[in-house]
Every structure is written in C-alpha cells, then in structure tokens.
C-alpha positions in Angstrom: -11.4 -6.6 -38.9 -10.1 -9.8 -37.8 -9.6 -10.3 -33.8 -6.1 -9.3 -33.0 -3.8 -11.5 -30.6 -5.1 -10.2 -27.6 -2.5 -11.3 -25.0 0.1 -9.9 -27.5 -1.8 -6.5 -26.6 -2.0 -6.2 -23.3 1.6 -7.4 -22.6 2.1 -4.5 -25.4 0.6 -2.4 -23.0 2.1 -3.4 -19.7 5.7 -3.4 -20.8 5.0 0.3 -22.2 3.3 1.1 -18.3 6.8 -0.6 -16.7 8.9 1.3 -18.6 7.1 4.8 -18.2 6.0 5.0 -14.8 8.1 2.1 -12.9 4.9 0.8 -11.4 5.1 -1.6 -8.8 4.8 -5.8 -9.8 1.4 -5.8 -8.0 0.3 -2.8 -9.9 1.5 -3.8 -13.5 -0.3 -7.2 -12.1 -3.9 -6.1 -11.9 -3.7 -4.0 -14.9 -3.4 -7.3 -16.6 -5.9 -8.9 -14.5 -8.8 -6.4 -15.4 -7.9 -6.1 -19.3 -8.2 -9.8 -19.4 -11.4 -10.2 -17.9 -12.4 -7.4 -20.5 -11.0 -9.1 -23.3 -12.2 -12.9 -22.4 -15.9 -10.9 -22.4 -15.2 -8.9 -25.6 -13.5 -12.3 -27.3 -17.2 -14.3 -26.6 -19.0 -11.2 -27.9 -17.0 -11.7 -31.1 -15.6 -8.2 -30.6 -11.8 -7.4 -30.4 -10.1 -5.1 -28.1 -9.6 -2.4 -30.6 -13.1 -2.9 -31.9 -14.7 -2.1 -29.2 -17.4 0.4 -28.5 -18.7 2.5 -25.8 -22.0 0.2 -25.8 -19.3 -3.0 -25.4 -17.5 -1.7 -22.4 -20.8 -0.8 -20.5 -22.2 -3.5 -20.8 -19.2 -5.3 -19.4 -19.1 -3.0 -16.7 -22.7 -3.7 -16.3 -22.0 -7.5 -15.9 -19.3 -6.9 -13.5 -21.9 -4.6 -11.1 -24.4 -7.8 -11.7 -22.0 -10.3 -10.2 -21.4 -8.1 -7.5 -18.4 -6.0 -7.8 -18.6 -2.7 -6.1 -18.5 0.9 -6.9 -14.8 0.9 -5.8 -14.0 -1.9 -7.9 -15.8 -0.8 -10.9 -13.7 2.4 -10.5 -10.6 0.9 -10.4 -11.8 -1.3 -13.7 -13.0 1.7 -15.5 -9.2 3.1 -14.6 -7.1 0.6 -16.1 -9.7 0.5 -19.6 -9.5 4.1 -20.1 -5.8 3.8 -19.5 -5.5 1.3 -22.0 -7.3 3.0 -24.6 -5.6 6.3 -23.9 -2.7 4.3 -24.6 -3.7 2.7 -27.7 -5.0 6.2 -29.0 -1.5 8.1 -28.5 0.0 4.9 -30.2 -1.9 6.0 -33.2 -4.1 2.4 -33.5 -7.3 4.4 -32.6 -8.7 7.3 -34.0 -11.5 7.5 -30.5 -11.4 6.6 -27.0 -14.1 4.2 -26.7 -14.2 4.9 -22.8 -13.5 8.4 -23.0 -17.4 9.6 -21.5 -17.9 7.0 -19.8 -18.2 7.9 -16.2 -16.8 6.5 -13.0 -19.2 5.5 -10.2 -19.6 8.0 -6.8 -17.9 6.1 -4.0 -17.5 7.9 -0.8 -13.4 7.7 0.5 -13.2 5.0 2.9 -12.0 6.0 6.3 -8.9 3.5 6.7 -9.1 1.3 10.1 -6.6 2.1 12.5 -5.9 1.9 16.5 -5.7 4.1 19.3 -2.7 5.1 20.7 -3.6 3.0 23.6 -3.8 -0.1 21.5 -0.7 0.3 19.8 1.2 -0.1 23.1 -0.6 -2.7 24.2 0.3 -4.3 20.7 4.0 -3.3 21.1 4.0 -4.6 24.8 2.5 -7.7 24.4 5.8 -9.2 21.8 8.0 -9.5 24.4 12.3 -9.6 22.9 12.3 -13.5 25.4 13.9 -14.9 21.7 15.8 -14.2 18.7 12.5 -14.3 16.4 9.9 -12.0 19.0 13.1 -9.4 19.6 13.1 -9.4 15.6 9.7 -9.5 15.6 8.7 -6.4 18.1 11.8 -4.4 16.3 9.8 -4.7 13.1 6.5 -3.3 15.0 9.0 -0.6 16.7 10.0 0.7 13.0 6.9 0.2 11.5 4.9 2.5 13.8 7.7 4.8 14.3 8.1 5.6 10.3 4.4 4.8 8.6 6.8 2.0 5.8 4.4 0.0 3.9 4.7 -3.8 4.7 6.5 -4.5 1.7 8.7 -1.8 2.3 9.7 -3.0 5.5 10.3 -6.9 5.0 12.5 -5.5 2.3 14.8 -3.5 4.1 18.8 -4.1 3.8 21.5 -3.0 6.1 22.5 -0.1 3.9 19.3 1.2 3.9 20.0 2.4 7.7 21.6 5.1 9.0 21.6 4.5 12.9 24.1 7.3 13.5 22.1 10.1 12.1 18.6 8.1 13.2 17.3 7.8 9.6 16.1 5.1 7.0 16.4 5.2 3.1 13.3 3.7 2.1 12.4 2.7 -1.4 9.0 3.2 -2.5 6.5 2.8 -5.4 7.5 3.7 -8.3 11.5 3.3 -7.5 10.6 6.6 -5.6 13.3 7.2 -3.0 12.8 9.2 0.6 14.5 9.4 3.9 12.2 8.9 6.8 13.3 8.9 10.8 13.3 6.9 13.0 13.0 8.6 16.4 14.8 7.3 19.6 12.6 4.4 21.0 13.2 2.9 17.0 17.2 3.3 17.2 17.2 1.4 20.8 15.1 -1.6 19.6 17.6 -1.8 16.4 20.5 -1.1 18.2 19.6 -3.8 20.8 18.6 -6.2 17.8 21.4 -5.7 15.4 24.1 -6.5 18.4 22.1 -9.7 19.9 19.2 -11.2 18.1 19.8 -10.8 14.3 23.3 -12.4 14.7 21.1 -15.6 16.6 18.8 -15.9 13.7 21.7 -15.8 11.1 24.1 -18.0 12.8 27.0 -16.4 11.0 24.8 -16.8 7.6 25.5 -13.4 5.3 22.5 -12.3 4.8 21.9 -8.3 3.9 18.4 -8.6 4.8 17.6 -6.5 8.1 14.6 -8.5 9.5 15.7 -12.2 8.0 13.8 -15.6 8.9 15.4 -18.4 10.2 16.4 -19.6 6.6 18.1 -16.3 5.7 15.9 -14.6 3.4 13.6 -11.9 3.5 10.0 -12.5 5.6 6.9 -12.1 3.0 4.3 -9.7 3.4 1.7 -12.4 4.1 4.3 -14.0 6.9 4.5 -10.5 8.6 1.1 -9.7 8.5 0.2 -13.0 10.0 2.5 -12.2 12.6 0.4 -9.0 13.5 -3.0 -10.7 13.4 -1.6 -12.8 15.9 0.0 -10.5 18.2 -3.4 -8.3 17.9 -5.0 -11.3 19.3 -2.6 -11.7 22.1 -3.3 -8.2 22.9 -7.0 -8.3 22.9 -7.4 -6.1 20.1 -10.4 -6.7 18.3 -11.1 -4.8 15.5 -10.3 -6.0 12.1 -6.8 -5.0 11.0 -5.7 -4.6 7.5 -1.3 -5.1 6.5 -1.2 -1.0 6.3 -3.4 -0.8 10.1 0.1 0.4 12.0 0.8 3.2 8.9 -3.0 4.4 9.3 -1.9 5.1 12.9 0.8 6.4 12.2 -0.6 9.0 10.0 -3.6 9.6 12.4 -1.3 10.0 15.7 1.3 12.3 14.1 -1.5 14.4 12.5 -3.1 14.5 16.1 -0.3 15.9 17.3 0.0 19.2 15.6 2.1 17.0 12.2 1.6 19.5 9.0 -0.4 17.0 6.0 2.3 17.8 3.5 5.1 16.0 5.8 3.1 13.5 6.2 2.7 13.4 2.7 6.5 13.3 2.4 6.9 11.0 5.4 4.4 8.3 3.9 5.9 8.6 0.4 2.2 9.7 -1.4 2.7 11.2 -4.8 -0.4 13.3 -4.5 -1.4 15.3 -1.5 -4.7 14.0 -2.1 -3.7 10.5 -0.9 -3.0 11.8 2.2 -5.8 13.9 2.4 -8.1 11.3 3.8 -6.5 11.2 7.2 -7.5 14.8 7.9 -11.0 13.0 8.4 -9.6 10.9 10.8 -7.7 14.4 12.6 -10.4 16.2 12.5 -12.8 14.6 14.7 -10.2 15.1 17.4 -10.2 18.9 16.5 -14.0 19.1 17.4 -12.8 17.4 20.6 -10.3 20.0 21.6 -12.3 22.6 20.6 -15.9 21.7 22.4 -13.3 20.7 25.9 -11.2 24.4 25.9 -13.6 26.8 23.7 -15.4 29.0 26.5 -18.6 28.4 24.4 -17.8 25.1 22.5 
C-alpha cells in the first residue's frame, strides 16, 4: 500500500473529534501535535499511518521515553494513538487496532500545588484597588478564588454571564458544558465596587462586553493574567511555584476542608468525571488525620 496523505488524515480525524465531543481548541491542538510526531516517525520508517503495527508504535513510544518524555507524557501519547485508531477502526479503514494491547505506563496522580488559606489572603491583600487596572485586577483574584473558574474561563467572562442580583455566574466550560457557580458575598462587593468605578476608567466610554477588559478593550489572555499572579505572589512573599490553576486547587482544597461534599465540588469545578475531582480528597485528607489525632481521646 502506497503512503496515504497523512495531514489529510489527521485533520480527518480532528474535525470528526470537534464535531463529536466539542473539545476545547487547546485539546483538538495537541491531538494533532502527538499524531504528527507519530506520523513524521512512521513516514521515515517508510510505514503509513494505517500500516502501522503494534511493533511500529512501541518503538515510537520507546524513542519518545529515550529522549526523555515521562510516564505522564507517554500516557497522554498512547491516549490520543489509541483514539485515533479506534477512530479509524469504527470508520471501517481497519480491520485491528494496532494499539489496542498496548499498555499505558503506571504514574502515580500528582498532588496539584496549591496555598494555604493564609497565603491566599496575603495574595488577595497585597493587590491593593489604588487604580483602575489593580481594582480590576484584585476583583479577578476575588472571583477566582471565590468560584474555582479555570483561567480561561475567567478572562472570558461577559457581562451577561453575571447575575449580581441572585449572586451567581453562568460559566462556560470545556466541552461547551454550561454550569452556574456562586459567588458568595465578599465576590459580589469587589464586582459591585468594580462595575460602578473602575471598569467604566479602563473603558473610557469604549463598548466593550468583556467583564475584566485591558486598557485596549479586549479580553486579557491567559498568559497576561497569569503573569499578573506570578507577580503579585512575589509581592506577597509567596514562594512556592504556582501553576495558572494554583487559586482553583485552593479552592477545591479549602471548600473540601470545610465539610464541602466531593460531588459539589465536582459540579462546582465543572469535572465530567468524579474521578477528576477525586484527587483533592488527598489533599483533604491529611487534614482529617489532623482533626482526628487533636479531638480523638486516643488519636
């Protein structure tokens, strides 16, 4: 068999993953990535996607572990092949799964960093509201915290997506999944406060439907807002290394310390799987051990 148009495949195959599950831009992105570093190695092997053999894909894989890549990243390779081929084999241009036994490598699940409650309000009280862009700025950190939003989710916020009335915020999620997530009180006051004075001073009468817009009028980008953070971490003293999703690990962890059930977090931080969320009841369950050796008569 003569090597088939390779690129022509995998866009094939993205555009099918788009229209049936409505994954997210940087999802669809590093399908692509991964089934292109597979077929550049297949194509100087002489072997075609749809050629391809158990023995092909392994040794790939074993490359990828030579150069470095870890377990976790080898999973997540392994992930996007096998969905591939699945794909290809329901399509009816494969009679066998090449990647079909071929096993994923143990990782342990990675506790995600976070901070103490401690170090979240030295965060939040070290971004003072002195100007239009720190008021905007700590009201961003406010909601972030107070709902667990992904990054992305919050720099993309609109106007309709608030509800200050009824102390809610319509959040769209991966997937074009939809939820409604509260805000609490101290949340509602910095908005309140930053929707009346400061937004109007960034706009200067500019329509924009943006919430949390720049100077120029347009959305913030993730990597703008997380450099923000990084920054105001350092201000704060706050040493550890932080990650863009460092505020909605706390989140989960501080809520969950406080008696939260794991399936509303679940809800809260918009997780498909309960599994996702399951990982935090690591984190909450150190602190259980705590309260139970302090007030158990023989802990």
């Amino acid at each position: 068999m003569s090597l088939n148009p390779v690129p022509q495949q995998i866009d094939a195959f993205i555009d099918a993953l788009w229209m049936q599950a409505g994954l997210s831009r940087n999802t669809l992105n590093a399908y692509r990535s991964d089934l292109t570093a597979l077929s550049v190695y297949l194509d100087k092997t002489g072997v075609s996607l749809l050629d391809a053999q158990a023995g092909d894909l392994l040794s790939f894989l074993s490359q990828r572990t030579a150069a470095g890549a870890s377990p976790r990243s080898i999973a997540r390779l392994l992930s996007s092949i096998k969905r591939f081929y699945q794909h290809q084999l329901q399509q009816g241009r494969l009679q066998a799964d090449p990647s079909a036994r071929i096993a994923a490598p143990k990782i342990g699940r990675a506790l995600p960093q976070t901070l103490t409650e401690a170090e979240v309000e030295a965060l939040l009280e070290c971004v003072s509201a002195e100007t239009p862009e720190k008021h905007r700025d700590r009201t961003m950190l406010e909601t972030l915290y107070a709902t667990g939003l992904r990054v992305s989710e919050l720099v993309g916020l609109t106007l309709d997506q608030l509800n200050l009335q009824q102390g809610v915020i319509r959040v769209l999620g991966k997937g074009g999944k939809e939820r409604l997530v509260p805000l609490g009180e101290t949340a509602v006051d910095w908005l309140e406060q930053y929707l009346a004075r400061s937004r109007p001073q960034l706009l200067k009468q500019a329509s924009c439907s943006v919430l949390f817009p720049s100077r120029k009028g347009g959305a913030l980008t993730r990597q703008g807002f997380w450099y923000l953070i990084k920054r105001y971490a350092q201000q704060a003293g706050i040493s550890k290394p932080l990650s863009p999703h460092t505020l909605r690990h706390a989140f989960a962890t501080h809520i969950l310390n406080h008696g939260a059930d794991l399936r509303v977090v679940q809800m809260l931080l918009g997780h498909s799987d309960l599994s996702t969320t399951q990982i935090y009841t690591h984190i909450a369950r150190e602190r259980l051990k705590t309260m139970h050796a302090r007030h158990h008569p023989r802990g």
